[in-house]
C-alpha positions, 0 to 999 in steps of 0.5 A: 777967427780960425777958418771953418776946418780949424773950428771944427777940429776945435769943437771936436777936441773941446767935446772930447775934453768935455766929456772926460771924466774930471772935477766937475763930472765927479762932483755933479754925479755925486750932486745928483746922486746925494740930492736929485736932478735939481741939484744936479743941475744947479751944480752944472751950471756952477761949475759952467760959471767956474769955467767962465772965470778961466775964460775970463781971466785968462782973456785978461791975462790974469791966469798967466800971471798966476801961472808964471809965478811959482808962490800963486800957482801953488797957492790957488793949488793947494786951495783947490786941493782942499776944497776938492777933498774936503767936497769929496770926504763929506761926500764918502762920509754923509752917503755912509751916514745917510744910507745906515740913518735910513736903514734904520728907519731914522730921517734921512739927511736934508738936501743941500739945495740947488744953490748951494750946489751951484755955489761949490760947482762955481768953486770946485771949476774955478779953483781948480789951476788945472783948468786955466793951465787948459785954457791958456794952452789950447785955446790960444793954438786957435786963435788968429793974430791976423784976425785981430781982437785976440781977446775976444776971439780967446772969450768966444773959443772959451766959452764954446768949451765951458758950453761943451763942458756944461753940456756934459755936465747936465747929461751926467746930472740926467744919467746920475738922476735916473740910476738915483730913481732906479736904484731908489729901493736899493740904498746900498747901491746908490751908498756904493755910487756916492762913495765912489764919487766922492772918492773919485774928488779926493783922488783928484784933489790928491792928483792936484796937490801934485800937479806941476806948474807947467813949464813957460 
């Protein structure tokens, strides 16, 4: 493993990726602000399993592969893309719809429940290319050949990332959650929030959809 001063400028730059804004920060925020906390939360972790699957993957090569060929980085693009604006259309439109059903006095939407939440966080992190292209470039500058294990050494870097990047998820969820209850009697504000998350996805989707295969 890289000596301590390396570590430490590894945890530093993973916290300050962890807490840019991105898929997975935007879908939470729009998770929690359309569901609650709990949702919120379970959306976190999804979006953690999705990252562990980058892990994963790249530890075994895998996401090399797919990042080598044009046909498969294309593919898991545009798959991505799709589902991100698809995650962030039904977001804009159902936070829209929900706030007029309830200023009419109507029912309000049921929530989607925790594990579906936590089913398209896993989704929305581990389709996105973009993320395996993460991996594959950083992690490696802080790993140690003369250590051995590369393997492992690129699972444990891997995972401290995804811990960060969960991290800063549940705080989103928590923050999300108290301007949800906050903001309770004013339904146009928390339209207005889930909107822009939800606009925020399409945006990003559209971003991926552009995104070029990085250079080997």
């Amino acid at each position: 493993m890289p000596d301590m001063t390396q570590l430490a400028l590894y945890f530093a730059t993973a916290l300050v990726l962890a807490i840019t804004p991105g898929p997975g920060i935007f879908y939470v925020a729009a998770r929690t602000l359309g569901g609650g906390r709990v949702e919120g939360v379970a959306s976190s972790f999804g979006t953690g399993l999705g990252g562990v699957v980058h892990v994963l993957a790249g530890s075994l090569g895998v996401s090399a592969i797919v990042l080598a060929s044009a046909e498969l980085f294309t593919a898991l693009k545009l798959i991505g893309a799709a589902y991100l604006i698809w995650i962030g259309l039904r977001t804009f439109l159902s936070a829209r719809r929900d706030t007029s059903t309830g200023l009419k006095g109507g029912p309000a939407a049921l929530p989607i429940g925790p594990r579906r939440a936590f089913r398209e966080g896993v989704l929305v992190e581990a389709l996105n290319p973009k993320t395996a292209a993460f991996f594959l470039a950083f992690v490696p500058q802080f790993v140690d050949p003369t250590e051995g294990h590369v393997a492992l050494q690129f699972v444990v870097l891997g995972l401290v990332s995804v811990a960060l990047n969960t991290l800063a998820d549940i705080v989103v969820a928590f923050a999300a959650s108290r301007i949800r209850e906050s903001a309770a009697a004013r339904p146009v504000l928390i339209r207005r929030l889930r909107e822009a998350s939800g606009a925020a996805m399409i945006a990003l989707g559209i971003g991926l959809v552009l995104a070029k295969r990085p250079a080997n």
